[in-house]
OpenMM code with the backbone's topology and positions (N, CA, C; nanometers):
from openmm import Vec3, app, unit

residues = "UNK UNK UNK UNK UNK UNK UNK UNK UNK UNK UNK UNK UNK UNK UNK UNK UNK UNK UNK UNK UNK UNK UNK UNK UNK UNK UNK UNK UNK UNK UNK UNK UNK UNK UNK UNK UNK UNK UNK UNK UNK UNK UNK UNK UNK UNK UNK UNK UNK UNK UNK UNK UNK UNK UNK UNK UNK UNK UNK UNK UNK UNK UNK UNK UNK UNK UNK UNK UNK UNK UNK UNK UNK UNK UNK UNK UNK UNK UNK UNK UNK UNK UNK UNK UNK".split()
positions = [
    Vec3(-0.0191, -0.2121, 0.8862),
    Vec3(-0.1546, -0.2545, 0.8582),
    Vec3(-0.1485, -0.3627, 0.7502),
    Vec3(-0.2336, -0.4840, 0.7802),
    Vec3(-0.2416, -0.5693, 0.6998),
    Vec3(-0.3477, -0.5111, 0.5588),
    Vec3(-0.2489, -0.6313, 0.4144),
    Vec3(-0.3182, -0.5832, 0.3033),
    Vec3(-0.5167, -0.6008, 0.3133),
    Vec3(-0.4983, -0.7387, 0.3589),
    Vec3(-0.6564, -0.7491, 0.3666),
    Vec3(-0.7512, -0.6188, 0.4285),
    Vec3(-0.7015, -0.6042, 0.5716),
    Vec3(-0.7725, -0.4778, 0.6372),
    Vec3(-0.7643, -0.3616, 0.5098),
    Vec3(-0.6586, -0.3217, 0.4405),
    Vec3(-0.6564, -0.2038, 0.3506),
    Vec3(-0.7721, -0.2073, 0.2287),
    Vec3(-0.7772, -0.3386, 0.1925),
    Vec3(-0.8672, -0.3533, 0.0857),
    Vec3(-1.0197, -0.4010, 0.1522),
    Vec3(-1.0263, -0.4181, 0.2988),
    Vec3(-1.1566, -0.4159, 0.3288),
    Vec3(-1.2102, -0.2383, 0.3124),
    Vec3(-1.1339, -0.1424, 0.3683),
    Vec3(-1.1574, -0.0012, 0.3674),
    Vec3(-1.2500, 0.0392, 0.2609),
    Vec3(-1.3459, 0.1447, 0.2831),
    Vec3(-1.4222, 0.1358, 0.1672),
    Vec3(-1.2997, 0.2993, 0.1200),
    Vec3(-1.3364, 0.3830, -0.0107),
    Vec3(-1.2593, 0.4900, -0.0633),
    Vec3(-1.2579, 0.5902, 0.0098),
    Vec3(-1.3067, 0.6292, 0.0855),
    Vec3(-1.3041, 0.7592, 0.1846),
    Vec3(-1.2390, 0.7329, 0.3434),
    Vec3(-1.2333, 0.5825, 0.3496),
    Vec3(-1.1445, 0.5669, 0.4866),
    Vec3(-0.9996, 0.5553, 0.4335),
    Vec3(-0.9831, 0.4791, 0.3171),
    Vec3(-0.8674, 0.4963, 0.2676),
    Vec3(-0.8096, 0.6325, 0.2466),
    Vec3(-0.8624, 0.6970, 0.1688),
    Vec3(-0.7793, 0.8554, 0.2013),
    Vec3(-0.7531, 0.9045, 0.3215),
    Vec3(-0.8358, 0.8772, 0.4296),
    Vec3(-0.8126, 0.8906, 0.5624),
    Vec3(-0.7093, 0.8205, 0.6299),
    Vec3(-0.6791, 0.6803, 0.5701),
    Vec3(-0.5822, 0.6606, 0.6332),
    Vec3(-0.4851, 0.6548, 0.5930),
    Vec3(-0.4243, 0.7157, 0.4613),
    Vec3(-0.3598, 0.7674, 0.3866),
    Vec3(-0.2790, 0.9248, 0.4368),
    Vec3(-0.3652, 0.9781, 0.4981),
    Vec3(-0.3499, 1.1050, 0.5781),
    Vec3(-0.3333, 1.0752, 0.7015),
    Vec3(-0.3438, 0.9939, 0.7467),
    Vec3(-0.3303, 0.9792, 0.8884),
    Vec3(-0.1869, 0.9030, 0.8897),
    Vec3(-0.1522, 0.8136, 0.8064),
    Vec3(-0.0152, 0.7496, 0.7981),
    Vec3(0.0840, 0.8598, 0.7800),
    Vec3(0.0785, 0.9331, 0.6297),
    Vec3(0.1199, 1.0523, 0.5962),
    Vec3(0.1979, 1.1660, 0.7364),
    Vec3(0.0850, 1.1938, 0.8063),
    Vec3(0.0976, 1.2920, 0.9362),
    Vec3(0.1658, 1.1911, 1.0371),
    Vec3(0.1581, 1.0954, 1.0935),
    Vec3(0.2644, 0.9899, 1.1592),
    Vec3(0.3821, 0.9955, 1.1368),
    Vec3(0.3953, 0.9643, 0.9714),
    Vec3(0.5772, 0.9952, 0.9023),
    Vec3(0.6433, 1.1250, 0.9539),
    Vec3(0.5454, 1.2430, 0.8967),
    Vec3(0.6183, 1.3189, 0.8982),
    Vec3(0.6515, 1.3704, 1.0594),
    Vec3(0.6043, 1.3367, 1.1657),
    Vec3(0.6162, 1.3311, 1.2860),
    Vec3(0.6995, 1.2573, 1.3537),
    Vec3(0.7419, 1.1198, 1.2714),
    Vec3(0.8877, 1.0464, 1.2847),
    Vec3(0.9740, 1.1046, 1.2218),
    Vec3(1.0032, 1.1537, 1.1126),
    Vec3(1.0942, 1.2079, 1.0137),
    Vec3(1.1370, 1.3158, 1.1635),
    Vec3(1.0600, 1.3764, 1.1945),
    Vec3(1.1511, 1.4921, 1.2746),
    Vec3(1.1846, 1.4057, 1.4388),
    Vec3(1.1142, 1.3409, 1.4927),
    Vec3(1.1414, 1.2447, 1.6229),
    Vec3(1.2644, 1.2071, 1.5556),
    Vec3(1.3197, 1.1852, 1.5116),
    Vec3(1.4801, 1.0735, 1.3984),
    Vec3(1.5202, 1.1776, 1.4158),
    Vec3(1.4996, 1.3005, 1.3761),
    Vec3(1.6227, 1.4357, 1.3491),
    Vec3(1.6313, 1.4370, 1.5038),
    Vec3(1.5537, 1.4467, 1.5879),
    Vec3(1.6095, 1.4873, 1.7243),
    Vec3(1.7008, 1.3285, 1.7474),
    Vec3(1.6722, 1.2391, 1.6977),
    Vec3(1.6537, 1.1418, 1.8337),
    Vec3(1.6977, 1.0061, 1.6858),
    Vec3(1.8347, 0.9744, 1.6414),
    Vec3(1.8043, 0.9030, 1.4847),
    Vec3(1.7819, 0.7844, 1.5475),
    Vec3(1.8421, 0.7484, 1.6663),
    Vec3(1.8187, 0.5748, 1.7172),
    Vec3(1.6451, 0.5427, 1.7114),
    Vec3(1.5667, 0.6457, 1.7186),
    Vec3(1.4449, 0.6040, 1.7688),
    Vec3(1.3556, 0.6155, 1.6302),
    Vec3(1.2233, 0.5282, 1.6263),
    Vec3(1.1721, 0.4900, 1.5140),
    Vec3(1.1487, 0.4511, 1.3905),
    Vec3(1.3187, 0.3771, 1.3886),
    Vec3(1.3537, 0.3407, 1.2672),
    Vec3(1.2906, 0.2041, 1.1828),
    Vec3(1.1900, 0.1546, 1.2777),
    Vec3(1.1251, -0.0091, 1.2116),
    Vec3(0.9939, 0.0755, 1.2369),
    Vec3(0.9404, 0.2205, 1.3034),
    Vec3(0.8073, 0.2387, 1.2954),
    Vec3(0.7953, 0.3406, 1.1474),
    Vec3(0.9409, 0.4107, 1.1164),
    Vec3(0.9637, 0.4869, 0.9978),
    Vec3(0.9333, 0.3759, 0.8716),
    Vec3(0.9777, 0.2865, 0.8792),
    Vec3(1.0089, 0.1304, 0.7382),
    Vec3(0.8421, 0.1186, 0.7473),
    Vec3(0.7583, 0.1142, 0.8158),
    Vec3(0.6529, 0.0126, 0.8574),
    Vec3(0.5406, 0.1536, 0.8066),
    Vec3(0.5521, 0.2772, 0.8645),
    Vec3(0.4149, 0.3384, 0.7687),
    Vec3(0.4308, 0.3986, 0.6023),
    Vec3(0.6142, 0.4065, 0.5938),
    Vec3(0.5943, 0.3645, 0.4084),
    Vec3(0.5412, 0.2866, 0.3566),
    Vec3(0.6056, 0.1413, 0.4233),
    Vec3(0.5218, 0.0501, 0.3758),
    Vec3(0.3817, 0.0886, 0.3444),
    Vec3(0.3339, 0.0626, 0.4724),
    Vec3(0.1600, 0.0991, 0.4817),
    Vec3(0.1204, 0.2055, 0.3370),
    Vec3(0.1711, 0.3262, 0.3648),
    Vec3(0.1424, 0.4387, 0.2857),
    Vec3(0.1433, 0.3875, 0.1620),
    Vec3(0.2703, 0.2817, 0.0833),
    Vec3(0.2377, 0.2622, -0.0297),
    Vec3(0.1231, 0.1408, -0.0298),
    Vec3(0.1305, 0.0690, 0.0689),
    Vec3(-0.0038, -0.0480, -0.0051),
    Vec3(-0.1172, 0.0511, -0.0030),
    Vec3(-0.1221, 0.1817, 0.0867),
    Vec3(-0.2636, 0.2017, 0.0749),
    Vec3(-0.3118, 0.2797, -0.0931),
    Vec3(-0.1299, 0.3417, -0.1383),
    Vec3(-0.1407, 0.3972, -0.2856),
    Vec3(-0.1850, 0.2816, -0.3751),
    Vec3(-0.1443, 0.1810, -0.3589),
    Vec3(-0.1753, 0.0634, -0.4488),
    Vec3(-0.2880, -0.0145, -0.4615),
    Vec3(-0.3741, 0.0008, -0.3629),
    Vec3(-0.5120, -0.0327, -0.3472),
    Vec3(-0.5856, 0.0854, -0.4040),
    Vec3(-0.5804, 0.1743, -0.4060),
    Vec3(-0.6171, 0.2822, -0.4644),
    Vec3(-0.6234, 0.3175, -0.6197),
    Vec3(-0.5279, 0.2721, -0.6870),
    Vec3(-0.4641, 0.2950, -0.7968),
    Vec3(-0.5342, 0.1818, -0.8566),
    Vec3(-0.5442, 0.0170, -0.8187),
    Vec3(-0.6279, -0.1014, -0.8632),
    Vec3(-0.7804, -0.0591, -0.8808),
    Vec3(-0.7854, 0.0165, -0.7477),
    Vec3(-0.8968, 0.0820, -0.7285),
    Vec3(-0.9737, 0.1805, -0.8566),
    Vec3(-0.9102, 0.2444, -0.9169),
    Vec3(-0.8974, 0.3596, -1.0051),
    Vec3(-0.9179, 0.2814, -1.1244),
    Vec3(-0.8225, 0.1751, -1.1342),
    Vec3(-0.8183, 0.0976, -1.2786),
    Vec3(-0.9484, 0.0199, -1.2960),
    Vec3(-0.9769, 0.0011, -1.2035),
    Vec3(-1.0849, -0.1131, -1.1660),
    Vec3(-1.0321, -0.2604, -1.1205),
    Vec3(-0.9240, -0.2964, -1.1085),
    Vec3(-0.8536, -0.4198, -1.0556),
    Vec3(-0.8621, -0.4542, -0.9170),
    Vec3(-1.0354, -0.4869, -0.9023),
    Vec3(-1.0568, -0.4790, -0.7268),
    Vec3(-0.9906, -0.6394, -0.6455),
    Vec3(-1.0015, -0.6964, -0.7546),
    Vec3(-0.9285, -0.8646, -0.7099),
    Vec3(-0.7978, -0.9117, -0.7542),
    Vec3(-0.7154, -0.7890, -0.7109),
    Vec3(-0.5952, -0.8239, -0.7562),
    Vec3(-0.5401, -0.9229, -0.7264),
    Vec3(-0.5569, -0.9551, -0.5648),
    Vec3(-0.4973, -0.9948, -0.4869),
    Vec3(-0.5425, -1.1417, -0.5070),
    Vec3(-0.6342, -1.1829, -0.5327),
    Vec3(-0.6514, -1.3226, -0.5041),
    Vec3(-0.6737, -1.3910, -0.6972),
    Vec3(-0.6780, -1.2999, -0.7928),
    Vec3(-0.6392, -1.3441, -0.9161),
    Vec3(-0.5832, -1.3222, -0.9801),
    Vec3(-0.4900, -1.2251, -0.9381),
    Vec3(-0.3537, -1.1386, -0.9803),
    Vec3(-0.2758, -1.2571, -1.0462),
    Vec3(-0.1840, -1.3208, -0.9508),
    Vec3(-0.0872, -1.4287, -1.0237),
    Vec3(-0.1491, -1.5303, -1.0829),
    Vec3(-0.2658, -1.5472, -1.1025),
    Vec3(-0.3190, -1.6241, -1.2209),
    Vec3(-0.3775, -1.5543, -1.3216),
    Vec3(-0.3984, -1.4279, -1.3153),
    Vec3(-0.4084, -1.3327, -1.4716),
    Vec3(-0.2602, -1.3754, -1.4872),
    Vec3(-0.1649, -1.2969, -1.4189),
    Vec3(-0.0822, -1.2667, -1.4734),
    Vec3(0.0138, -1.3847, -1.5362),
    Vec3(0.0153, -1.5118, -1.4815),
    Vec3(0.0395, -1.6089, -1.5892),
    Vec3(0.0133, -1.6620, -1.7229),
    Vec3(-0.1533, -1.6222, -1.7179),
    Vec3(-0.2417, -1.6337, -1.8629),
    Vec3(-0.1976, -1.5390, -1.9141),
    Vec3(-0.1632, -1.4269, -1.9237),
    Vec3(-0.1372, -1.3310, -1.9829),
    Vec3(0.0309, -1.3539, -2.0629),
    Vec3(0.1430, -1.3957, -1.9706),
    Vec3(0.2655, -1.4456, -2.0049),
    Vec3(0.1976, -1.5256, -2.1273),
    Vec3(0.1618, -1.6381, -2.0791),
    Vec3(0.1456, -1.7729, -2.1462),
    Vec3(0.0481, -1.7336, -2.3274),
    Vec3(-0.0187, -1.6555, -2.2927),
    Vec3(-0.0403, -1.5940, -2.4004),
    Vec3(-0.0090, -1.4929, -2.5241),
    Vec3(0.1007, -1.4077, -2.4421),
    Vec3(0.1911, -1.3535, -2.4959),
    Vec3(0.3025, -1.4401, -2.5564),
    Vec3(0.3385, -1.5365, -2.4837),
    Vec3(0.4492, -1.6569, -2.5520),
    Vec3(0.3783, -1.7097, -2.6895),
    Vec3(0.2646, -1.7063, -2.6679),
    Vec3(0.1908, -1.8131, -2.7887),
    Vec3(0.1626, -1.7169, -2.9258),
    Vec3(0.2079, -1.6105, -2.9132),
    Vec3(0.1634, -1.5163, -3.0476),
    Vec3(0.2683, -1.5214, -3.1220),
] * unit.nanometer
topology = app.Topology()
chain = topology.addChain("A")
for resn in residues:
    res = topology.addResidue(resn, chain)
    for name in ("N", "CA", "C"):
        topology.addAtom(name, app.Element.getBySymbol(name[0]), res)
């Protein structure tokens, strides 16, 4: 799942799809024990997911709803300001 779609989610679809990724894994985790050739780029692909959806969540929590599009320009002012003290 793309980041944009995750951060369109409002907080209650996100836990949902947090649980729904969650229950997928653990349903590959055992498909791999029978079977290890099979679902090894669909195993990589809902960690992934699972953590962007922790990390939207967590911005979420902090209040950092625009990470994404002013993130690396806080976070330069912030360097650049820290250099200057």
């Amino acid at each position: 799942m793309e980041l944009n779609k995750i951060r369109s989610l409002s907080d209650d679809e996100l836990a949902a799809q947090e649980k729904t990724s969650a229950e997928q894994l653990f349903r590959i985790r055992f498909q791999m024990a029978m079977d290890p050739s099979s679902g090894a780029k669909k195993l990589r692909e809902l960690r992934k997911d699972i953590a962007r959806i922790k990390t939207v969540a967590r911005e979420r929590s902090l209040g950092i709803r625009g990470a994404s599009k002013d993130g690396a320009t806080a976070t330069t002012s912030a360097k650049a300001k820290k250099g200057a003290r």
